[in-house]
C-alpha positions, 0 to 999 in steps of 0.5 A: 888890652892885655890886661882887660882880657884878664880881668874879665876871665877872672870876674867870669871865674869868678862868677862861675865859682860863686854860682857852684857854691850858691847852688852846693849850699841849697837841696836839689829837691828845692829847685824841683819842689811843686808846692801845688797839691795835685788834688787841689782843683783851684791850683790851675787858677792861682795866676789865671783866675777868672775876674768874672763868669758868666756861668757864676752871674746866670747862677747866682741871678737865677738863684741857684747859687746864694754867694754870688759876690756883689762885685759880679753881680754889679759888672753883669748889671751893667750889662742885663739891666735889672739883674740886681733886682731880680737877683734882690727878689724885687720883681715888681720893679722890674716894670718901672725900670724897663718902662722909664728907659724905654720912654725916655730914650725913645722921647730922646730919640724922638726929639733928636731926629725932629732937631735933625729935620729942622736943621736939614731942612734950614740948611737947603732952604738957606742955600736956595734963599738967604733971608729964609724964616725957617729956622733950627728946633733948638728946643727939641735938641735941648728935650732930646738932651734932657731925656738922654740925660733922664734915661742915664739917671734911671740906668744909675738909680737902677745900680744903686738901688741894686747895690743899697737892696744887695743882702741888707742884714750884713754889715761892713761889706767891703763890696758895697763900700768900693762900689758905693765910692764908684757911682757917687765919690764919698759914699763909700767913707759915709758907709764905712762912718769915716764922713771926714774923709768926705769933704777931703776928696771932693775937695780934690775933685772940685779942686782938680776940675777948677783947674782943669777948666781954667788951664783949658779955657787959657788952652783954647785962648792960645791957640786961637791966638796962634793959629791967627796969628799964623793963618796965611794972610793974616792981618794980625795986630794982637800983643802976643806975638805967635811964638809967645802964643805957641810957648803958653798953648803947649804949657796950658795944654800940659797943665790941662792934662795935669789936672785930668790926671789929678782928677782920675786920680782922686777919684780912684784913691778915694775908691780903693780908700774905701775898700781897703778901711771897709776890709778893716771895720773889724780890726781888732784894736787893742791897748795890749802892748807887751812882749813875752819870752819862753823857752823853745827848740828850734827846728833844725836847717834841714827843714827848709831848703837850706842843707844842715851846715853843722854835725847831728848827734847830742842829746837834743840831735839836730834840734837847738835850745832858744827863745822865742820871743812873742809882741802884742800890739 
């Protein structure tokens, strides 16, 4: 015990003699330094900018500001329907647009109440007599899905439209390329010419889903298995006794989820692909490879936060000869 009392008040001296000397080794101003210019408006949002402004979305749509980016004035889209055309000057779409959602998700709701009706009205009429005629409007819930589905593809055609008619004569905006990859996988890598990559992402898509559909059709499999083999008063005679059908429900659950994190994943690897090689079109590559080496004076330490460790004096003073050396590639 005694000597274990030692050894920590010598690691604690120790400590304390390290953290003096690290801190005799730098200038105090460089622990007090603001590297903020005070005149600098922007220096308040270096860690809480903002990612979207509705102020920006309104100025940019009402066209009072033309450098309203594209990633703004697709969120606020989301929302204001049409703003990407307003903000595009194609006005006269604005009609079509309007008109085909409100046709569609009123058809839509239309149908469904009419399905709804027809199967309350089945439900009482099956209570009251068991051999009733009536029956469920199955084709009604089948339009009403239809039309959900059309206004759906209308709201995404509008987003795309927005995004295909947003400032047409630049090209290689990494904007356009990160949202085309958004609203369809690959169209970013077909913006950006890099079709190759296209057949590798769906691939993992396609493949990630296939997988998922199997591990969930086995998922539900199981379970079934369990829960009658487990139900009271069960008169279950299956092969597969309930704790075998427990073991493969759990690990094809696992496995399901697997594969939607495999999903989401080359969904997303494919979206920052194609903002990150979008960013890249106009890298310069070249065949240069050289290195040149030239002589130089080298600054002296206390330009930086490290306090000079040797005498000034001579003919250079502080400063010191070198070489600076420089590589292309």
């Amino acid at each position: 015990m005694k000597d274990l009392t030692l050894k920590t008040l010598l690691v604690l001296v120790s400590l304390a003699t390290f953290s003096a000397t690290a801190m005799a080794q730098f200038k105090e101003e460089a622990f007090k330094q603001s590297y903020n210019n005070p005149a600098d408006t922007l220096a308040s949002r270096d860690s809480v900018d903002k990612m979207w402004s509705f102020k920006e979305f309104y100025h940019g749509v009402a066209h009072h500001d033309s450098t309203l980016k594209i990633g703004s004035l697709f969120a606020g889209s989301t929302v204001f329907i049409g703003a990407e055309q307003f903000y595009n000057k194609q006005y006269w779409k604005l009609p079509v647009i309007y008109a085909g959602l409100g046709t569609t998700i009123g058809m839509g709701l239309k149908y469904n109440h009419q399905y709804k009706a027809s199967k309350s009205a089945y439900e009482l009429a099956l209570e009251t007599d068991p051999e009733t005629t009536l029956t469920v409007d199955e084709k009604a819930k089948r339009m009403s899905t239809y039309m959900f589905a059309s206004a759906g593809l209308i709201y995404w055609g509008t987003l795309m439209d927005g995004v295909i008619n947003y400032k047409k004569d630049i090209k290689h905006q990494p904007g356009k390329a990160t949202i085309y990859s958004i609203l369809v996988p690959g169209l970013g890598q077909a913006y950006n010419g890099e079709y190759w990559k296209i057949p590798i992402y769906w691939g993992c898509l396609i493949g990630s889903y296939h997988y998922w559909d199997v591990n969930n059709r086995n998922y539900k499999r199981y379970k079934r298995i369990h829960n009658e083999a487990t139900a009271e008063d069960s008169t279950y005679e299956g092969l597969i006794p309930a704790e075998r059908a427990l073991y493969y429900r759990n690990a094809f659950r696992r496995f399901r989820d697997y594969s939607v994190v495999a999903i989401v994943g080359s969904y997303l690897l494919q979206v920052i692909d194609a903002n990150v090689f979008a960013y890249m079109q106009d890298f310069e590559v070249s065949d240069d490879l050289s290195m040149t080496v030239s002589p130089t004076v080298i600054l002296p330490y206390n330009e930086y936060a490290i306090a000079p460790v040797r005498p000034s004096g001579g003919l250079l003073g502080d400063k010191a000869v070198g070489f600076r050396i420089g590589l292309t590639f």
